[in-house]
GUGUMI-454278 format. One record per residue (C-alpha): residue number from 1; x, y, z; residue in one letter. Coordinates in steps of 0.02 Angstrom, whole numbers, plus 50000, padded with zeros to 5 digits. Layout:
<kebas>
{keba NUM,{X,Y,Z},a}
...
</kebas>
This chain:
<kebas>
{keba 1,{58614,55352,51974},x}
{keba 2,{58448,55298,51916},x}
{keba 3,{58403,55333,51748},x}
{keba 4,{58274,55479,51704},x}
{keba 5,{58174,55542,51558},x}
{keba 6,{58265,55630,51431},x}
{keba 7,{58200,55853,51453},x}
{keba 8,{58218,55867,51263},x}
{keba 9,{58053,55949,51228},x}
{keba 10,{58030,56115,51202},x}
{keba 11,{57884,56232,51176},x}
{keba 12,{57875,56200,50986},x}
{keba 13,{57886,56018,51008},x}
{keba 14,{57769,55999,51133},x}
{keba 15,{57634,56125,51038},x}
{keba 16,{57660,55998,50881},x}
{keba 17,{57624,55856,50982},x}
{keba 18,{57445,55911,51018},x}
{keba 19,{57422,56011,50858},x}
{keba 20,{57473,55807,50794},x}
{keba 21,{57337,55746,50880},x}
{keba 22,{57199,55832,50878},x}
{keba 23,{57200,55859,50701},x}
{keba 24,{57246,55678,50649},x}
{keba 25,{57116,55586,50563},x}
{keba 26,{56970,55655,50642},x}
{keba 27,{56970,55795,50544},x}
{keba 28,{56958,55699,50370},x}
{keba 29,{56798,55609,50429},x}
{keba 30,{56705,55705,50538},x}
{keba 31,{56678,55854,50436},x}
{keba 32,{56552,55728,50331},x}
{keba 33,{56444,55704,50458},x}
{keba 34,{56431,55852,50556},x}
{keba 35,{56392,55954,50398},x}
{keba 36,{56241,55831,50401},x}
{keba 37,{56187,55894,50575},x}
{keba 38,{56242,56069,50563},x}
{keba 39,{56206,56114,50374},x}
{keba 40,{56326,56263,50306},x}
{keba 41,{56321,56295,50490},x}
{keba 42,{56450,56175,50531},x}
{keba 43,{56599,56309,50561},x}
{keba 44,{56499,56366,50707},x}
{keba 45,{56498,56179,50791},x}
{keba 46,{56687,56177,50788},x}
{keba 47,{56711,56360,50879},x}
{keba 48,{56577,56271,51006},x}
{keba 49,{56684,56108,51016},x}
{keba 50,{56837,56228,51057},x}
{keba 51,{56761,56320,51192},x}
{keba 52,{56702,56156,51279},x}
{keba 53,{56877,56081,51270},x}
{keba 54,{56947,56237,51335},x}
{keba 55,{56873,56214,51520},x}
{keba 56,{56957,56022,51514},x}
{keba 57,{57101,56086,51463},x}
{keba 58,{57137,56246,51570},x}
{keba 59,{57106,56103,51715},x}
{keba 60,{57230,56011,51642},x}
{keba 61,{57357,56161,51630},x}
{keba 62,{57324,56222,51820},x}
{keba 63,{57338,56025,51876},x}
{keba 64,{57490,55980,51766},x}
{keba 65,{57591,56124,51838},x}
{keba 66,{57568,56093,52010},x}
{keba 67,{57607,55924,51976},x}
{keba 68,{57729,55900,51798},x}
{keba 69,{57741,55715,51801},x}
{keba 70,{57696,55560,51676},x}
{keba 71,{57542,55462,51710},x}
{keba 72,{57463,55641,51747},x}
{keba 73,{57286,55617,51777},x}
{keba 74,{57357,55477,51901},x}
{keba 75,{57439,55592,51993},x}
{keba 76,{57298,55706,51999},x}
{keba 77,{57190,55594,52055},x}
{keba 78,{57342,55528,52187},x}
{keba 79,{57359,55697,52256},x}
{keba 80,{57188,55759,52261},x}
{keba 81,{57100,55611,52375},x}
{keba 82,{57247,55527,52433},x}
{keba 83,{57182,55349,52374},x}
{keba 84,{57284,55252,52263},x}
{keba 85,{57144,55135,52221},x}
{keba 86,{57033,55303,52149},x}
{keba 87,{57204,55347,52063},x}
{keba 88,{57227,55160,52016},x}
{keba 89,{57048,55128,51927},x}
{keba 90,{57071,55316,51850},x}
{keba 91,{57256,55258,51781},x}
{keba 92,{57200,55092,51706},x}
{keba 93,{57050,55189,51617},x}
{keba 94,{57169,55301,51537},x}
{keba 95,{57296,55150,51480},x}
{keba 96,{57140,55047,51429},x}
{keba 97,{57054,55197,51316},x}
{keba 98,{57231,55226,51233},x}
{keba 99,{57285,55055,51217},x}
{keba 100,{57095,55058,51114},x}
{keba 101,{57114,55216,51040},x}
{keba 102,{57270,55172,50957},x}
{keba 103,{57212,54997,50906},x}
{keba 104,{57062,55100,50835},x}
{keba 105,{57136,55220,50723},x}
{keba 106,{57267,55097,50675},x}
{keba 107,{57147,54998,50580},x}
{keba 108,{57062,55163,50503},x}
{keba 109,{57232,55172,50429},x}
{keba 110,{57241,54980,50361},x}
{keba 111,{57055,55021,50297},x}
{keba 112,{57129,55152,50172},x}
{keba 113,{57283,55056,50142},x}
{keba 114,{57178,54909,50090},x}
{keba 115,{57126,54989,49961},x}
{keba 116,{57297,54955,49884},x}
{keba 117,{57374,54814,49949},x}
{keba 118,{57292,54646,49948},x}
{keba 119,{57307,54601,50130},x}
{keba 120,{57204,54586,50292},x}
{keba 121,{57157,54763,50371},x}
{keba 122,{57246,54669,50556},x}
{keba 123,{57372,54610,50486},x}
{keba 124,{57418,54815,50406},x}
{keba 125,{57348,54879,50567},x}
{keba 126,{57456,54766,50696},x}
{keba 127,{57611,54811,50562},x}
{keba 128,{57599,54985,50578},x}
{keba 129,{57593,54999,50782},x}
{keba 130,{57728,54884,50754},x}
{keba 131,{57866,55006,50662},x}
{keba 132,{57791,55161,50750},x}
{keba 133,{57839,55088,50921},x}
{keba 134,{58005,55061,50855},x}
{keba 135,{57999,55231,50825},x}
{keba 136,{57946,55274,51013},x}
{keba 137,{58075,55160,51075},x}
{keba 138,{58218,55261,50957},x}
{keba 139,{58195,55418,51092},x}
{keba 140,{58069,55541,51116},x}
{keba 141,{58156,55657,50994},x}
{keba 142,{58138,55559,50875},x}
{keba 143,{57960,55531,50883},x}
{keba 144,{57951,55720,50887},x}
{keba 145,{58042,55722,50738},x}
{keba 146,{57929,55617,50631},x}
{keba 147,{57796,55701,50742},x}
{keba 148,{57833,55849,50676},x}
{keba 149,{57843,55780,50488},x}
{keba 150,{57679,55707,50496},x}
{keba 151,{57603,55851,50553},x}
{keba 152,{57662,55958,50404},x}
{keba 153,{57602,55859,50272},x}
{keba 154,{57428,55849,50389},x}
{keba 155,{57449,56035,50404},x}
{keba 156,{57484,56062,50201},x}
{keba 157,{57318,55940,50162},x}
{keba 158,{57195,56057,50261},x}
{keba 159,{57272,56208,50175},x}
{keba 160,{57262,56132,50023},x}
{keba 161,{57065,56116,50076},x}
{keba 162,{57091,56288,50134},x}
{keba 163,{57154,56395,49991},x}
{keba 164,{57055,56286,49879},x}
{keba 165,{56866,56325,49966},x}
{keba 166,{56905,56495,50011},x}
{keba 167,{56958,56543,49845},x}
{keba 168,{56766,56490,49791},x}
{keba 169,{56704,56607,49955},x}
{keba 170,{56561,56658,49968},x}
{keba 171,{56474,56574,49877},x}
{keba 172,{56329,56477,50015},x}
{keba 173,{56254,56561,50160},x}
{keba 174,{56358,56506,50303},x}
{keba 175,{56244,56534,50406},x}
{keba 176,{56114,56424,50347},x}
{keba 177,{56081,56260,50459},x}
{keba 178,{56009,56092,50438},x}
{keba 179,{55915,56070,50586},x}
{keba 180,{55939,56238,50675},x}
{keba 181,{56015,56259,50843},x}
{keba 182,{55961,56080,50886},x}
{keba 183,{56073,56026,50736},x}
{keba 184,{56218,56146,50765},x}
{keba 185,{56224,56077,50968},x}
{keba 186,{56230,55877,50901},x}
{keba 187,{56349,55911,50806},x}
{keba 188,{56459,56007,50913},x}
{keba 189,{56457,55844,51018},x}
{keba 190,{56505,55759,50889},x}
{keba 191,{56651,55859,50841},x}
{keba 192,{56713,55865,51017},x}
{keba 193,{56796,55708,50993},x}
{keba 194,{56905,55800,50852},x}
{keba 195,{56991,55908,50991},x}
{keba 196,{57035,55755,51096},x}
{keba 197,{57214,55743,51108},x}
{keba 198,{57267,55908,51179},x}
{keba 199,{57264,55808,51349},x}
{keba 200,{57417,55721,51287},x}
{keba 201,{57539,55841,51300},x}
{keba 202,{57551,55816,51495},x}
{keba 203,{57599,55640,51515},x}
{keba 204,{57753,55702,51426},x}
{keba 205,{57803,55845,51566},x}
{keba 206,{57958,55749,51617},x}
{keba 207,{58022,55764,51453},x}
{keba 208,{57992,55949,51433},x}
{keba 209,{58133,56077,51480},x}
{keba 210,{58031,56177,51571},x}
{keba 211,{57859,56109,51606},x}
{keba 212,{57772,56245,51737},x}
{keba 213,{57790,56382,51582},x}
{keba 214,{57786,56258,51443},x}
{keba 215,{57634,56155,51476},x}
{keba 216,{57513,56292,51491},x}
{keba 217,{57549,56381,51334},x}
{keba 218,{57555,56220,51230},x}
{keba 219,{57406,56180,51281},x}
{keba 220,{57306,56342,51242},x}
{keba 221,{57430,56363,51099},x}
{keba 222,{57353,56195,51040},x}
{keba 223,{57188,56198,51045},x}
{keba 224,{57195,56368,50940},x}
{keba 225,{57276,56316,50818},x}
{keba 226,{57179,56177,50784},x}
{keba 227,{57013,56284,50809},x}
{keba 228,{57087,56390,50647},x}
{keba 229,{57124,56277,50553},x}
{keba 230,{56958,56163,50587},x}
{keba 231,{56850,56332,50557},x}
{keba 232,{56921,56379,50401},x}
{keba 233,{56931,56188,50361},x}
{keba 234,{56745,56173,50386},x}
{keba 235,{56702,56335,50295},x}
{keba 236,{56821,56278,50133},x}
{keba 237,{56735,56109,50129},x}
{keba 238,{56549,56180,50118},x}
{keba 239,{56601,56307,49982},x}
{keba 240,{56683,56176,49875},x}
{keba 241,{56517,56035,49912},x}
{keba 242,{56346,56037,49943},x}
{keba 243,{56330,55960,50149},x}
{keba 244,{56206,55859,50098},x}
{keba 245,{56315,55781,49987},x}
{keba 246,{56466,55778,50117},x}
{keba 247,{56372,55688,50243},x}
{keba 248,{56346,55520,50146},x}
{keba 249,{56532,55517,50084},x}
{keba 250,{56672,55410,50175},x}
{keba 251,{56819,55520,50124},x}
{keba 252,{56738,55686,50134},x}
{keba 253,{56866,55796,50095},x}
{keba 254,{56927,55704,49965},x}
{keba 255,{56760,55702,49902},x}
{keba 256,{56736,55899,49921},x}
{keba 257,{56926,55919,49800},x}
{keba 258,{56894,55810,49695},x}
{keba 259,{56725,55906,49646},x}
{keba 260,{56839,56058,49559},x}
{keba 261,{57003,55930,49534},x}
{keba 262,{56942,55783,49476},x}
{keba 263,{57010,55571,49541},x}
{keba 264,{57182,55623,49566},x}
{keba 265,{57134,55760,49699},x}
{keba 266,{57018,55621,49793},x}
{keba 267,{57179,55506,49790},x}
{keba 268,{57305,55620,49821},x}
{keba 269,{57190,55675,49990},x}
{keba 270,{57172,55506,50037},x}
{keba 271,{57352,55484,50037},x}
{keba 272,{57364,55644,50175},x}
{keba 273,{57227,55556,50273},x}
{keba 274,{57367,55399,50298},x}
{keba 275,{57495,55526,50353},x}
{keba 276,{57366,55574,50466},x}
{keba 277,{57302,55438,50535},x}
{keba 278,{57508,55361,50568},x}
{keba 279,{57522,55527,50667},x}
{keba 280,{57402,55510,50787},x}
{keba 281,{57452,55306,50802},x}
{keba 282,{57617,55365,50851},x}
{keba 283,{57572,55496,50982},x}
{keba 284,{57438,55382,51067},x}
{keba 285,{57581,55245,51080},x}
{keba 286,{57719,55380,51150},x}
{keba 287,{57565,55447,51271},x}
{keba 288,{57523,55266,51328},x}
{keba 289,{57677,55210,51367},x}
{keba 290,{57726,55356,51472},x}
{keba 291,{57575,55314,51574},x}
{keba 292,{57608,55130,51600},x}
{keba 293,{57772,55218,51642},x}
{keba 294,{57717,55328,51769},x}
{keba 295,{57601,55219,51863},x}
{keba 296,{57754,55098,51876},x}
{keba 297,{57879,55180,51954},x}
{keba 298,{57741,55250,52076},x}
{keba 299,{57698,55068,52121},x}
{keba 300,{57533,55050,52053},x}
{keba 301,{57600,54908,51899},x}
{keba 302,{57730,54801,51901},x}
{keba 303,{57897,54891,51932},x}
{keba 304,{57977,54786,51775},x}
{keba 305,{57856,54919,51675},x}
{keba 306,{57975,55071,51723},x}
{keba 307,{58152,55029,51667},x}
{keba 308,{58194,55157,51559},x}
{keba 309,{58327,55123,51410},x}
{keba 310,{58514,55184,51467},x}
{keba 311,{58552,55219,51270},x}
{keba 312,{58375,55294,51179},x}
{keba 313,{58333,55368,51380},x}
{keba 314,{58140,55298,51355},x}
{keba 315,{58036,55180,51450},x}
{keba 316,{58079,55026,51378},x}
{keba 317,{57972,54888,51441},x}
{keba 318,{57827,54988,51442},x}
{keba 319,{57836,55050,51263},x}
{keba 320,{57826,54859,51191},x}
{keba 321,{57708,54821,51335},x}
{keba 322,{57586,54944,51264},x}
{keba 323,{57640,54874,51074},x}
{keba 324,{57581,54730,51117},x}
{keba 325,{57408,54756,51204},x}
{keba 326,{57379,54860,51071},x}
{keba 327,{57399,54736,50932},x}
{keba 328,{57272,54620,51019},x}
{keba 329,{57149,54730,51019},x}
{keba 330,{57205,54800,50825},x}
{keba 331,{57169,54590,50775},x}
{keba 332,{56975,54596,50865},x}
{keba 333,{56824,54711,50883},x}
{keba 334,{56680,54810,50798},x}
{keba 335,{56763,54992,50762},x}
{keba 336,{56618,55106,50804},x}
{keba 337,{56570,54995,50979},x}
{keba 338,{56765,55017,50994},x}
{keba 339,{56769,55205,50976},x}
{keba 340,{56599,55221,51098},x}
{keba 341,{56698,55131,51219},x}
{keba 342,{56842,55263,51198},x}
{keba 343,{56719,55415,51203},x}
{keba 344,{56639,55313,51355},x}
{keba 345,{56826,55334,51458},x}
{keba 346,{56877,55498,51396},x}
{keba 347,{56734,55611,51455},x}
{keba 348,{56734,55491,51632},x}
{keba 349,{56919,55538,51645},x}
{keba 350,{56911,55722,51565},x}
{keba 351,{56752,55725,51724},x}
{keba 352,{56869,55664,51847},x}
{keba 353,{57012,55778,51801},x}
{keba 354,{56890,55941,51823},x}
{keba 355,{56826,55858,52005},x}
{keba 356,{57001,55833,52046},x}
{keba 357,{57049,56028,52016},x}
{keba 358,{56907,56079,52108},x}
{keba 359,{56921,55977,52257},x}
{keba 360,{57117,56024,52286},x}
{keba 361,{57038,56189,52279},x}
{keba 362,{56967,56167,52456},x}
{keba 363,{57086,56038,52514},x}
{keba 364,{57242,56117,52473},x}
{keba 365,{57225,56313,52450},x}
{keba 366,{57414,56333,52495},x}
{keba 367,{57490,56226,52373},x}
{keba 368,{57590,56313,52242},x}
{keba 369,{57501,56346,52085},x}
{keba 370,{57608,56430,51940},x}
{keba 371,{57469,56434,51832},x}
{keba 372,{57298,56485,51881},x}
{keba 373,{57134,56437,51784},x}
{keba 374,{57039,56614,51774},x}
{keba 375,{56865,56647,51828},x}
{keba 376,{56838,56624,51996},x}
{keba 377,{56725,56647,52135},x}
{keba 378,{56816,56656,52269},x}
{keba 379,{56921,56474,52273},x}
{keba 380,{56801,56404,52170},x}
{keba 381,{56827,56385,51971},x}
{keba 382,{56680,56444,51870},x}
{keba 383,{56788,56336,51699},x}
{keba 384,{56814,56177,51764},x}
{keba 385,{56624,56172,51852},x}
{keba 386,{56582,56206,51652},x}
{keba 387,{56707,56067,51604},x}
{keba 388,{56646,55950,51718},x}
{keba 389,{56461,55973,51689},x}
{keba 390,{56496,55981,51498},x}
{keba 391,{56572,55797,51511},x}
{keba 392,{56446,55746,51595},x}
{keba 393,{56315,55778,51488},x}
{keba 394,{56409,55711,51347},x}
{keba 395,{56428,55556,51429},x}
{keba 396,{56237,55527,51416},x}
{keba 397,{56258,55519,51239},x}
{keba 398,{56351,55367,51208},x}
{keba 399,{56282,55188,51189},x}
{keba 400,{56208,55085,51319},x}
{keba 401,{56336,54937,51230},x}
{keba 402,{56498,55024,51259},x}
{keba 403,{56462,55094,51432},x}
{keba 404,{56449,54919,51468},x}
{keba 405,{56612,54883,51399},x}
{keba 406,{56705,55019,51490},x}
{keba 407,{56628,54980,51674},x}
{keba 408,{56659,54798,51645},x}
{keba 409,{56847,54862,51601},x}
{keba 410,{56844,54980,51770},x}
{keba 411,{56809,54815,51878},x}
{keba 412,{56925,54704,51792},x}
{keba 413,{57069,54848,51863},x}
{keba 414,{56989,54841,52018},x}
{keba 415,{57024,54653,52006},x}
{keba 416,{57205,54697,51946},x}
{keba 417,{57212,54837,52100},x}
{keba 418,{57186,54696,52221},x}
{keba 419,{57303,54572,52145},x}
{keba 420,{57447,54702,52143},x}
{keba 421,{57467,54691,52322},x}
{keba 422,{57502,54855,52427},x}
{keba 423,{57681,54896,52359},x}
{keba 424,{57622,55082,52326},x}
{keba 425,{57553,55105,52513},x}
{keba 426,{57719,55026,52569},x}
{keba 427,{57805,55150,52459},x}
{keba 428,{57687,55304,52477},x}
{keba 429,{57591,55280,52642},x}
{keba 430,{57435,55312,52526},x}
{keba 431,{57280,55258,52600},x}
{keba 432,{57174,55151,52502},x}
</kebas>
């Protein structure tokens, strides 16, 4: 019998898998700069942020029911327009952004870390994805496990913040703003890209013990939860700092502590922000694999990409596949271009996803759907319309230079589409 995933993930696992990662490191930086567009304000960008990932992601909890497989947006992109090369070039956008992603936050992690050890920022960065694939390849309970560990001590930094602010509350108009509704709106596009993450949790659905029921409530469960904790996060932070003050710091939590604790707060914060940033390394690499995974075994990579480990039960080739890749790009590169060109794939895929719920819709009314995104008029869904125009519009907003970057990307896998061959169609009978 051919080996399968391991269904070892249960509701709490799978809810601290996207609590992980959309809290990660995001939180510890972006709070700086959004106070500088939002003022006091600022709490009111987050709740905004959360609404507009909600549309995404109740598209992503309809799709990922009907279809509860790895490689997920593949597959909904497969089974909505029956064209592997669509599902292809949407696939290979997904592995490139997290292959980038992780490479990304890797060396945000070597940045702090070189603050005490006397060695390159790649070399640090290409270390870490290094040991936390080991960790992937030990078995996805595992990585849940120190999942799960990373996320408390995330978890026990922000109430730290918490406790600390609101204990000072009120004591600034939280109301006040720095550039009025104009301010509060840039910023809420800016902290969008804290909730990114909560898409995760479905390219592990084969792992889950019951994915229909699970995968919807982990991914509402996870998006409020994080919205708490960023609110109260946010209105700590400007009670403990002035914003103007927040927005020109690198470590802006730290720097809001350390105003009523002193040096040892800002380092001991600092120290949180690594656990942080590991988590969210480690989540991106379980995520990415599974992906290069899926689109393997459905024929659209190399079929040496799906063997799955008979001892740890996990995707072998494709977790050190995905190691790799991702060290190349942790040893090159300008970090903000690189994070443009990750915002640049994320809303084009997060569009895609919303189109693809909408069209099967229409083209599919029969198929079974055990979850339902509300709001309707008639077969058409009023959330993902908002999701899709919402992504859109974001999309505007990133640089000329890294939309450059990601189309070149999309036609070097349409290069890689053609090379493949037609192994899927001969598998599938998908039209191209």
């Amino acid at each position: 019998m051919k080996p399968s995933l391991r269904r070892e993930i249960g509701l709490f696992e799978a809810v601290a898998f996207g609590v992980g990662t959309i809290l990660g490191a995001g939180i510890y930086a972006l709070i700086g700069p959004a106070s500088g567009l939002a003022g006091n304000a600022v709490w009111i960008s987050f709740v905004i942020g959360a609404v507009i990932s909600s549309f995404t992601g109740l598209s992503y909890a309809e799709l990922s029911t009907m279809f509860p497989k790895a490689a997920a947006e593949y597959v909904f992109a497969r089974e909505a327009f029956n064209s592997r090369f669509w599902a292809f070039l949407l696939g290979w956008l997904i592995v490139f952004a997290g292959v980038v992603s992780v490479s990304t936050v890797a060396i945000g992690f070597a940045s702090y870390v070189k603050s005490y050890v006397n060695l390159p920022v790649s070399i640090l960065a290409i270390v870490l994805i290094g040991f936390l694939s080991l960790v992937n390849y030990a078995g996805i309970q595992e990585s849940s496990r120190v999942n799960i560990l990373f996320m408390i001590v995330e978890i026990f930094g922000l109430l730290f913040v918490t406790i600390l602010g609101l204990s000072r509350f009120p004591s600034v108009d939280y109301l006040e703003t720095a550039s009025g509704t104009g301010g509060l709106l840039a910023a809420s596009a800016l902290i969008f890209f804290a909730y990114l993450g909560f898409e995760d949790i479905v390219n592990i659905a084969e792992e889950m013990e019951n994915p229909e029921k699970t995968i919807p409530k982990a991914l509402i469960l996870s998006i409020i939860v994080a919205t708490a904790f960023y609110v109260l996060v946010a209105v700590a932070t400007v009670s403990l700092a002035d914003w103007r003050q927040l927005s020109t710091s690198d470590a802006p939590l730290a720097y809001a502590v350390s105003q009523v604790l002193g040096a040892n707060a800002f380092l001991m914060l600092s120290v949180i922000a690594l656990f942080a940033t590991a988590n969210t390394v480690l989540i991106l690499l379980v995520v990415g694999s599974r992906m290069v995974y899926g689109m393997s075994r459905d024929g659209a990579l190399p079929l040496a990409l799906s063997k799955i480990d008979g001892r740890t039960g996990v995707p072998r080739v494709a977790i050190f596949t995905t190691m790799v890749l991702s060290m190349v790009f942790a040893s090159i590169g300008d970090l903000r271009l690189i994070a443009g060109v990750t915002n640049f794939a994320t809303f084009l895929i997060f569009a895609f996803v919303n189109f693809s719920l909408i069209w099967l819709r229409y083209k599919q009314p029969g198929l079974r759907r055990p979850f339902r995104v509300p709001l309707n008029i008639g077969w058409f869904p009023l959330m993902p319309f908002l999701g899709l125009i919402s992504c859109m519009f974001l999309l505007l907003h990133i640089s000329s230079s890294a939309m450059i970057i990601g189309f070149v990307a999309l036609g070097l896998g349409a290069i890689v589409y053609r090379t493949l061959g037609t192994r899927q169609e001969e598998l599938h009978g998908i039209s191209a």
